[in-house]
C-alpha positions as CSV (number, residue, x, y, z in Angstrom):
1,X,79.8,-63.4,-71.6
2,X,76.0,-61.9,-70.9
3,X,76.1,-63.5,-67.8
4,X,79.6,-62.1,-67.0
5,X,78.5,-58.5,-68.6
6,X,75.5,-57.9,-66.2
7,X,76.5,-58.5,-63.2
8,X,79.1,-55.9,-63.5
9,X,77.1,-53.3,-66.1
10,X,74.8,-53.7,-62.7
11,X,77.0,-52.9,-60.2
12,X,78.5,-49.9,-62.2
13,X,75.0,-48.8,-62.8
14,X,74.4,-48.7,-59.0
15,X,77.3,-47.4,-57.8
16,X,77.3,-44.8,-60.6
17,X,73.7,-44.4,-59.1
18,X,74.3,-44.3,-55.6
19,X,77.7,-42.1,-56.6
20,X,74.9,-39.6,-57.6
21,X,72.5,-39.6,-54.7
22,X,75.9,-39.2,-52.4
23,X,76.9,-36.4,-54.2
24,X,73.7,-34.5,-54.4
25,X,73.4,-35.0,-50.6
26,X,76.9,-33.7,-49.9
27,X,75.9,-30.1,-52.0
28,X,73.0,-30.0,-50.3
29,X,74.9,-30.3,-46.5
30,X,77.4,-27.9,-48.0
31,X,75.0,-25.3,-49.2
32,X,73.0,-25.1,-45.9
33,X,75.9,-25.0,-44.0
34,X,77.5,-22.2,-46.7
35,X,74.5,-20.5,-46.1
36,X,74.3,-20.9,-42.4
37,X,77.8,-19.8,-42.1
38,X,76.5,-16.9,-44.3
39,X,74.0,-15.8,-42.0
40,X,76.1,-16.7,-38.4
41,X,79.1,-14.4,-40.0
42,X,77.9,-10.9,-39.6
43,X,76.4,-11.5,-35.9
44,X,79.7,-13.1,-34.9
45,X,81.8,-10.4,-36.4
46,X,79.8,-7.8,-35.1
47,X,80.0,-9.2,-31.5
48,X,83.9,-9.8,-32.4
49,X,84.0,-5.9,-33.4
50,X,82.2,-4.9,-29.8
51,X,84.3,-6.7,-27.6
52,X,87.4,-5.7,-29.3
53,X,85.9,-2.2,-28.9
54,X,84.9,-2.3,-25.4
55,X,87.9,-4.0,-24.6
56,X,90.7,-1.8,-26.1
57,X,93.8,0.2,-24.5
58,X,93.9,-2.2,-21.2
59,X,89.9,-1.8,-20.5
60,X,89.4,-5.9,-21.0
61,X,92.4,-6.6,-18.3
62,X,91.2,-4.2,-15.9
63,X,87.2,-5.1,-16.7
64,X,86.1,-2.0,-17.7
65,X,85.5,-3.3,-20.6
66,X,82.7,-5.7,-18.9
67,X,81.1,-2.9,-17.6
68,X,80.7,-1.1,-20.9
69,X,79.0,-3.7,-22.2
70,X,76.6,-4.2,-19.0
71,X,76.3,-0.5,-19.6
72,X,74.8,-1.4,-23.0
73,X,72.5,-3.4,-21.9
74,X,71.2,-0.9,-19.5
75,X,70.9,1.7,-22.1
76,X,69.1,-1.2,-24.2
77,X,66.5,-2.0,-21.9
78,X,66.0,1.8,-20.9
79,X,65.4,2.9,-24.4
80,X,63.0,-0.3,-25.1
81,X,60.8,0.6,-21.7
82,X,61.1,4.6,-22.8
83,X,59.5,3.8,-26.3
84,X,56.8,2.2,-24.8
85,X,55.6,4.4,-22.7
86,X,55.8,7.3,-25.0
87,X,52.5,6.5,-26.5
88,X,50.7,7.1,-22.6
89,X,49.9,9.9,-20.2
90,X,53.0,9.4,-18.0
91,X,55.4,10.5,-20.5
92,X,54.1,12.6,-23.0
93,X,54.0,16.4,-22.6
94,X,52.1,17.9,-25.4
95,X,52.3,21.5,-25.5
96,X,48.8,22.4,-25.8
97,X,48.1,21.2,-22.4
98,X,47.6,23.4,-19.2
99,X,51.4,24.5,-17.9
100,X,50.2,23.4,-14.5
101,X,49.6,19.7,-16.1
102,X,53.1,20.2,-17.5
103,X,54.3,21.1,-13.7
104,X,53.1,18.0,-12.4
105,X,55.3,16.3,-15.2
106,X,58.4,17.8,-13.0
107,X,56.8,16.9,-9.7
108,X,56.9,13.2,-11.1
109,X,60.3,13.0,-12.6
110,X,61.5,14.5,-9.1
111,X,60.4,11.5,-7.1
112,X,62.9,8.9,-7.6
113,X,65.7,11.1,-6.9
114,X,63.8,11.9,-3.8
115,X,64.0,8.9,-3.0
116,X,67.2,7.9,-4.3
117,X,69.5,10.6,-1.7
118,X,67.9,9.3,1.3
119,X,67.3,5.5,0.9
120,X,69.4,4.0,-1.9
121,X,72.7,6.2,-1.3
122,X,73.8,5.1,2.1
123,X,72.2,1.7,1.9
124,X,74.6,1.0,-1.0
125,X,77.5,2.8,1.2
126,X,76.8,-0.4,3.9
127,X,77.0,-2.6,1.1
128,X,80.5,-2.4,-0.5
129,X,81.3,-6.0,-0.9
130,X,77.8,-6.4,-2.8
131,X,77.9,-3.9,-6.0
132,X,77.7,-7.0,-8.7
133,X,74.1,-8.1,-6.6
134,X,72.7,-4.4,-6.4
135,X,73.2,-4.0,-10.0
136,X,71.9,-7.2,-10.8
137,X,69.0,-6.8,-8.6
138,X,68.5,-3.4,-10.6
139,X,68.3,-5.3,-13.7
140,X,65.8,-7.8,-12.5
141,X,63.7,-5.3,-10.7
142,X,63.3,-3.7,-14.3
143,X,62.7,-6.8,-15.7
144,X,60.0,-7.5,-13.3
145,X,58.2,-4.2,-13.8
146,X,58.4,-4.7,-17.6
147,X,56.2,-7.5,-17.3
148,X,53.8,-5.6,-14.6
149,X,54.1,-2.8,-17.6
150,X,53.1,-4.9,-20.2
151,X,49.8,-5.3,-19.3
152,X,49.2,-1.5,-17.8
153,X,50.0,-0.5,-20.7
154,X,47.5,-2.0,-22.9
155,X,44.3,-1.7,-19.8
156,X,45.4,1.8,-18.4
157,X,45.2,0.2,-15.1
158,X,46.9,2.2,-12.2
159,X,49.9,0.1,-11.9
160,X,51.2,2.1,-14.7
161,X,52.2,4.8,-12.7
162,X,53.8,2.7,-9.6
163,X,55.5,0.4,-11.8
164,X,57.2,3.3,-14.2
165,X,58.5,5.2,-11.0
166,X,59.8,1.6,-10.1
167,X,61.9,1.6,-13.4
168,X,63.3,5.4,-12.6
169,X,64.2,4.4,-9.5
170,X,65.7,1.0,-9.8
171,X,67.4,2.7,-12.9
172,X,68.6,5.6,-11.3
173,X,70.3,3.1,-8.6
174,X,72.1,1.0,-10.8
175,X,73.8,4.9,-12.2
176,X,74.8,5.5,-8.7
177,X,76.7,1.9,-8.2
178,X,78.1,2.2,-11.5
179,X,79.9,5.6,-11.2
180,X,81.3,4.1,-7.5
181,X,82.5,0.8,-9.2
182,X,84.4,3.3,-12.2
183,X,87.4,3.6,-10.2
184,X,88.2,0.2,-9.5
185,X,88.0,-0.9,-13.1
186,X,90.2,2.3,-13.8
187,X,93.2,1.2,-16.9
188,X,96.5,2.3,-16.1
189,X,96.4,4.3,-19.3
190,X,93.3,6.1,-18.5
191,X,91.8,9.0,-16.5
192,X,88.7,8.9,-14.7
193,X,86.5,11.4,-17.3
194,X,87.9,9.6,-20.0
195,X,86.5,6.1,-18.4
196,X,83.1,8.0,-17.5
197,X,83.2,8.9,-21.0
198,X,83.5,5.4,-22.8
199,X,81.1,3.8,-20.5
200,X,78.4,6.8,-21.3
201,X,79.3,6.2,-24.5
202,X,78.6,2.5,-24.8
203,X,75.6,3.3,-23.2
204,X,74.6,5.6,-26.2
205,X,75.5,3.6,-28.6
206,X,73.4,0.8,-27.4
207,X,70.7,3.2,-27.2
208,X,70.5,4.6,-30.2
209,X,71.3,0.6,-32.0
210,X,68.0,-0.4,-30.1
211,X,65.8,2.6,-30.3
212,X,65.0,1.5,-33.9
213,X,64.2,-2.2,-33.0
214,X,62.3,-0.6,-30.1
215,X,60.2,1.4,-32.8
216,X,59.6,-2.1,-34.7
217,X,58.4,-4.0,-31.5
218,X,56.2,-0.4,-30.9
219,X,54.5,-0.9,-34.7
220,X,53.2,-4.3,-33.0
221,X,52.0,-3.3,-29.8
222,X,52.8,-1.3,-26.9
223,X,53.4,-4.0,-24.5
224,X,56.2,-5.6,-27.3
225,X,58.9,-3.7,-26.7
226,X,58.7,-4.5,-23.2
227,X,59.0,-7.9,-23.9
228,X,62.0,-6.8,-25.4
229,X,63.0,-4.7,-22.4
230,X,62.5,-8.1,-20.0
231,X,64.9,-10.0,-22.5
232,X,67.4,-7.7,-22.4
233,X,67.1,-6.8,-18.4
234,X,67.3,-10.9,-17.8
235,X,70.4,-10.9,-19.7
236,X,72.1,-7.8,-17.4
237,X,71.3,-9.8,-14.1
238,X,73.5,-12.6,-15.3
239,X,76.2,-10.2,-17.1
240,X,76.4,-8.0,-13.9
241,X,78.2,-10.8,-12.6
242,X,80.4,-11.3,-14.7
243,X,81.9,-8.1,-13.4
244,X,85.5,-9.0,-11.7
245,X,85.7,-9.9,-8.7
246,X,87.6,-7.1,-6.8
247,X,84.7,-5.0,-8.2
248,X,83.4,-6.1,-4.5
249,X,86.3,-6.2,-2.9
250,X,87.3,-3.8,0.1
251,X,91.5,-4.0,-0.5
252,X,92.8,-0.6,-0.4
253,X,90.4,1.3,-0.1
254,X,90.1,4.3,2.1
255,X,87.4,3.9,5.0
256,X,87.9,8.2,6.0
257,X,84.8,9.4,6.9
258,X,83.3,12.5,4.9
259,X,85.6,15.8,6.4
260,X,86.2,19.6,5.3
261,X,90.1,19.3,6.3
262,X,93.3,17.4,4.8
263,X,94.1,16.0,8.2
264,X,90.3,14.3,8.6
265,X,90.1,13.3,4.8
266,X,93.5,10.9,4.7
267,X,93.0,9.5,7.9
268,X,93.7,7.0,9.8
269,X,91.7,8.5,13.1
270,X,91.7,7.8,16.5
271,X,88.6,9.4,17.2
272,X,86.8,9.6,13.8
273,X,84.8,12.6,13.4
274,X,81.0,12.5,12.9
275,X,79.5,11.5,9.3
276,X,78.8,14.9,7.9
277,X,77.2,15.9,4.4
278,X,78.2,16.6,1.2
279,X,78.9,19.9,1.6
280,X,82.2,18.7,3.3
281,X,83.8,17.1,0.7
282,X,86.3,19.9,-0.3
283,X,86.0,22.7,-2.3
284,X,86.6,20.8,-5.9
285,X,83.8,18.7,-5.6
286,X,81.2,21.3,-4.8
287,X,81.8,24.0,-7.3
288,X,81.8,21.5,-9.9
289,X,78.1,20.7,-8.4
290,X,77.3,23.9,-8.7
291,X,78.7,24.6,-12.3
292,X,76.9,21.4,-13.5
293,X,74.0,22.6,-11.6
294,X,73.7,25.7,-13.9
295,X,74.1,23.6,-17.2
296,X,71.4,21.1,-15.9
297,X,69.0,23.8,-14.6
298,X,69.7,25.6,-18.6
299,X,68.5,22.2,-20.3
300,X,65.2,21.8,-17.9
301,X,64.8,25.4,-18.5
302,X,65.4,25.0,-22.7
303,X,63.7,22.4,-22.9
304,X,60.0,23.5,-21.7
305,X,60.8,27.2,-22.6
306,X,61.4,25.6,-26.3
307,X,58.6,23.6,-26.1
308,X,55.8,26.3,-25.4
309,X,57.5,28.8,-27.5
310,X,58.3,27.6,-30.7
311,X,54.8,25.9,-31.0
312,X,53.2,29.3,-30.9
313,X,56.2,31.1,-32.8
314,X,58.1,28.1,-35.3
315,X,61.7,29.0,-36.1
316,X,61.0,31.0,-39.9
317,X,60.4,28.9,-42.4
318,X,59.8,25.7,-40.4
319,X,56.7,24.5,-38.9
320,X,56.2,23.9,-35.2
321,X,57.2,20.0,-34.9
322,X,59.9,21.1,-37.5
323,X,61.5,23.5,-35.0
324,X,61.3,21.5,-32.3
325,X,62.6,18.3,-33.9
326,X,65.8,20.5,-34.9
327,X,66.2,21.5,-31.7
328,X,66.3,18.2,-30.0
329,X,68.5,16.6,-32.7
330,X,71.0,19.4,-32.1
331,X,70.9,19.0,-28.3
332,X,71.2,15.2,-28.9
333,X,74.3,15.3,-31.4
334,X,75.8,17.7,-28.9
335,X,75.3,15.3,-26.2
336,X,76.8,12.3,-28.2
337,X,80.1,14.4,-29.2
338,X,80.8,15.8,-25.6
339,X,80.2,12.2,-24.4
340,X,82.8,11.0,-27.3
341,X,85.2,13.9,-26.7
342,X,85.7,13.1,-23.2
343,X,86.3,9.4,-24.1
344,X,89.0,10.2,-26.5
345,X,90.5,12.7,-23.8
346,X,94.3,12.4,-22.6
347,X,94.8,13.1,-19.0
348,X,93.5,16.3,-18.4
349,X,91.9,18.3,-15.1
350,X,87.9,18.0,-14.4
351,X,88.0,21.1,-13.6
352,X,89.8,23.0,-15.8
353,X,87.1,20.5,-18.5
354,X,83.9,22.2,-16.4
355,X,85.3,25.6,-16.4
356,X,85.9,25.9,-20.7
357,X,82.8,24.3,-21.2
358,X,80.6,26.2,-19.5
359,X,81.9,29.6,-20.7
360,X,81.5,28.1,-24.5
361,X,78.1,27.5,-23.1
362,X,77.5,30.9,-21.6
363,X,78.9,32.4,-24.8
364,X,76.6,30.5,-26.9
365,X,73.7,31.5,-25.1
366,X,74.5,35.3,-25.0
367,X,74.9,35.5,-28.8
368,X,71.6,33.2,-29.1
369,X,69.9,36.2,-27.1
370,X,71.6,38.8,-28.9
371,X,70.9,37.2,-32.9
372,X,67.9,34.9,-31.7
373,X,66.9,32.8,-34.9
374,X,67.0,29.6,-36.1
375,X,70.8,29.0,-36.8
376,X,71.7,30.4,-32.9
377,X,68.7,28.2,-31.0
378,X,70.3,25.2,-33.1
379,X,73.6,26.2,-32.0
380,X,72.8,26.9,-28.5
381,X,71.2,23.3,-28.3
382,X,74.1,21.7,-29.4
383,X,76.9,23.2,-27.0
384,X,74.5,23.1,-24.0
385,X,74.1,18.9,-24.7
386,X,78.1,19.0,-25.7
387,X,78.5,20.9,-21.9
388,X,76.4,18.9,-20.2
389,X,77.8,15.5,-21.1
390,X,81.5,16.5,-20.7
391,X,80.6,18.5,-17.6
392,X,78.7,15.7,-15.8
393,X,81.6,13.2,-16.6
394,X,83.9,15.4,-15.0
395,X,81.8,15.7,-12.0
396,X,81.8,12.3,-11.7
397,X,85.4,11.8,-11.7
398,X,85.9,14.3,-9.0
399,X,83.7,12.6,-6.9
400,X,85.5,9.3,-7.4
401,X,88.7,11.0,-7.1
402,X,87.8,12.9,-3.8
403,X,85.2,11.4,-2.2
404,X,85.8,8.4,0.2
405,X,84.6,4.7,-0.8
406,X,82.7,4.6,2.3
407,X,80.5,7.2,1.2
408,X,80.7,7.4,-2.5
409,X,77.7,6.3,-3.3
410,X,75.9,9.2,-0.8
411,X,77.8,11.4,-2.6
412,X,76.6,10.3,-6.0
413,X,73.1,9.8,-5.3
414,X,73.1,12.9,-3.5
415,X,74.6,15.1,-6.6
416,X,72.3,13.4,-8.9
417,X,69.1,14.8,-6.3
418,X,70.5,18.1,-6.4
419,X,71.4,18.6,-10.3
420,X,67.9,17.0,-11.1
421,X,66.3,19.7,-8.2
422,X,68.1,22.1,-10.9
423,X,66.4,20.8,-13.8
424,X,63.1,20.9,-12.0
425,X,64.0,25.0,-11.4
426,X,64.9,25.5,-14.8
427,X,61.8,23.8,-16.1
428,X,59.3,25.8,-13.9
429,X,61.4,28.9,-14.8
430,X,61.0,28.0,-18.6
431,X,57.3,27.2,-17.9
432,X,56.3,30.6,-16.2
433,X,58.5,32.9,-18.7
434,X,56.5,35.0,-21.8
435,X,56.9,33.4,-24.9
436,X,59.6,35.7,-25.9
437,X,62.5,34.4,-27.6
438,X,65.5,36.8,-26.7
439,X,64.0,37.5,-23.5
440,X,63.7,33.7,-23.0
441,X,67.7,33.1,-23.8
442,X,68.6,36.2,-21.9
443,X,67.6,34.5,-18.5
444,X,69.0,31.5,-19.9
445,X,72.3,33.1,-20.4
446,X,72.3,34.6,-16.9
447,X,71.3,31.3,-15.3
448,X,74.7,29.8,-16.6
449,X,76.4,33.3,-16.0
450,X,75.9,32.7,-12.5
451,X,76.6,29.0,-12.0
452,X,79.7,30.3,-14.0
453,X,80.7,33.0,-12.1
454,X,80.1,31.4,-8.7
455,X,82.1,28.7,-9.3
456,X,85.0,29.6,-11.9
457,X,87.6,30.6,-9.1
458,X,87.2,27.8,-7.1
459,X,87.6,25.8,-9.6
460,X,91.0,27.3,-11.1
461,X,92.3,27.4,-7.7
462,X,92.1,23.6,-7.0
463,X,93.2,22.8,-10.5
464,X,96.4,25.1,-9.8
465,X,97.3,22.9,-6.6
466,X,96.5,20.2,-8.8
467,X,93.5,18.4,-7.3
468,X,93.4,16.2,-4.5
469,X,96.6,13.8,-3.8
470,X,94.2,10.7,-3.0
471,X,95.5,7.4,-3.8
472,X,94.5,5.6,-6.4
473,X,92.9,2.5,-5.7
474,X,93.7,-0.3,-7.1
């Protein structure tokens, strides 16, 4: 009976034992794998919540919905390179410096558009069927120059300047390919300001997500964030493409060369007339410019008048970084809600969009002249940003409405020389006014009067005969 007990107390001993050391194994698996799940939950139904974002109301069938997110990752690295070159000498501006210190700023911020009319523009025009590489070779470029960056920024070394101008210009490129690739990821469902808008959008929202992580990798050192801004750059070469296909694909598009009348701009021609300039692209196109040119030339103008002004005389109450913070987080807000008004927007003109916006603008900046304080400045910040976004966006939509493929990307990089030109104006005007603050907002008010004014009829009279009849391309 003992011998016949033990053998089988034994075995139920050890397989109660080993019953035991199973089972604490198995709640140990299953906890790190409930906590792993834990921790993999939020990032996947974030990234879930993006794509279903990006790719709403036909934008993931058409693949506009890709380029929102590449978009992202543009704004992502920008933001990332910004913040680490805000500590140096090429981006800050204090306002206790010489104004013709603060001049030279301009001069610099003017070069890569210089560049980017003549060069970039109609090289990209005699590459149509390779968009996806010039915006992956945008983000690599970056990527590149991050690296080069990382170490100038630290030593001071002259490659800083080179390699930052590098970054304006490579990024300034990839805007201009983006805007000509807009209307071939166009939704049925959607207008063209209202696609402008939700990829500026994505853009901003990217931004402003990263700016904080950009701030972290800042605390650490300089040359961390663009680490960060290599990372991110790496992962747009391979994203850009992911871009559809037809994204470099010539079907149906129209091949017109640039001309001032309806019989040279639908083509086809015998005898082809010769490539003219921007100038020719019809009447819609330009007084838009010009309109936008006003608003653009009113922020340069705002934002260096500002700047001088309310360090010697602060808003009352406030002190001087106190003003000038509420000023740029009104101009910023304003900016974020014309860009998300215009991607909420049914079908609607451009230019009946650039006509009410810049007489809210004008009317803002009349009454800020007239009642000058702090509640009017803040106003007048936030509609000029609000203008500006929704303004541009239309712009952009009448160029890629009206503006042949062949030469789109001219067009765009030549708008973008000529509305930064206006910036550059309106900063040097800001720069040599008396620190004044009515008399300051009065010639700000008159700069967007006559942008206004010069352009208003124009644009009603296009909008009446209801735009251009160009196809859509598909």
């Amino acid at each position: 009976m003992a011998s016949a007990r033990s053998p089988q107390g034994a075995t139920g001993i050890g397989g109660a034992k080993g019953s035991n050391q199973n089972g604490g194994s198995g709640r140990v698996t299953g906890s790190v794998r409930a906590v792993g799940r834990a921790l993999h939950f939020p990032v996947t139904r974030t990234a879930r919540g993006i794509r279903k974002a990006t790719h709403a109301h036909g934008a993931g069938e058409s693949g506009l919905g890709k380029l929102i997110e590449l978009h992202a990752v543009n704004g992502a690295g920008d933001v990332m390179i910004t913040v680490a070159l805000a500590s140096t000498v090429f981006f800050s501006v204090p306002t206790d410096e010489a104004r013709g210190r603060v001049a030279l700023y301009l001069g610099i911020t003017l070069a890569p558009f210089a560049l980017l009319a003549p060069v970039i523009g109609p090289l990209l025009d005699r590459l149509p069927h390779g968009r996806r590489a010039a915006m992956a070779g945008s983000m690599l470029a970056r990527a590149m120059l991050a690296l080069i960056l990382s170490g100038a920024v630290v030593t001071g070394t002259f490659e800083l300047y080179p390699a930052a101008l590098g970054v304006l210009v490579a990024s300034k490129g990839y805007g201009v390919v983006r805007s000509a690739v807009v209307p071939r990821l166009l939704p049925p469902t959607f207008s063209l300001v209202k696609a402008n808008s939700r990829v500026t959008l994505g853009g901003l929202l990217a931004t402003g997500a990263a700016g904080p992580l950009a701030i972290l990798l800042q605390s650490l050192g300089a040359r961390y964030p663009l680490y960060g801004a290599f990372v991110i750059f790496i992962g747009g070469t391979f994203l850009s493409f992911s871009l559809p296909p037809k994204v470099d694909s010539a079907k149906g598009e129209d091949k017109a060369l640039l001309a001032a009348d309806e019989e040279h701009l639908h083509g086809p021609h015998l005898k082809p007339p010769p490539r003219p300039g921007l100038r020719t692209v019809g009447t819609a196109v330009t007084h838009a410019l010009g309109a936008n040119a006003s608003l653009r030339c009113l922020s340069g103008f705002l934002i260096f008048f500002l700047a001088f002004l309310l360090r010697e005389h602060p808003l009352s109450g406030k002190s001087a970084a106190v003003s000038l913070g509420l000023v740029v987080v009104s101009a910023g807000v304003g900016n974020a809600i014309g860009t998300a008004v215009g991607a909420w927007l049914k079908q609607r003109a451009p230019e009946i969009i650039i006509v009410t916006v810049v007489a809210f603008v004008l009317a803002a900046a009349v009454m800020s002249a007239i009642f000058f304080g702090t509640l009017f400045v803040a106003c007048l910040a936030a509609v000029a940003g609000f203008g500006q976004a929704l303004a541009k966006l239309s712009l952009d939509a009448l160029i890629q409405r009206d503006v042949p493929e062949l030469v789109r990307n001219s067009a765009f990089a030549r708008s973008e020389t000529l509305l930064q030109m206006a910036w550059v104006v309106g900063g040097a005007i800001g720069i040599a006014m008396p620190l004044n603050g009515s008399l300051g907002l009065s010639v700000a008010a008159g700069i967007v009067a006559l942008g206004w004014l010069t352009t208003v009829r124009g644009l009603l009279s296009v909008a009446r005969r209801g735009g251009s009849a160009r196809p859509r391309v598909s």
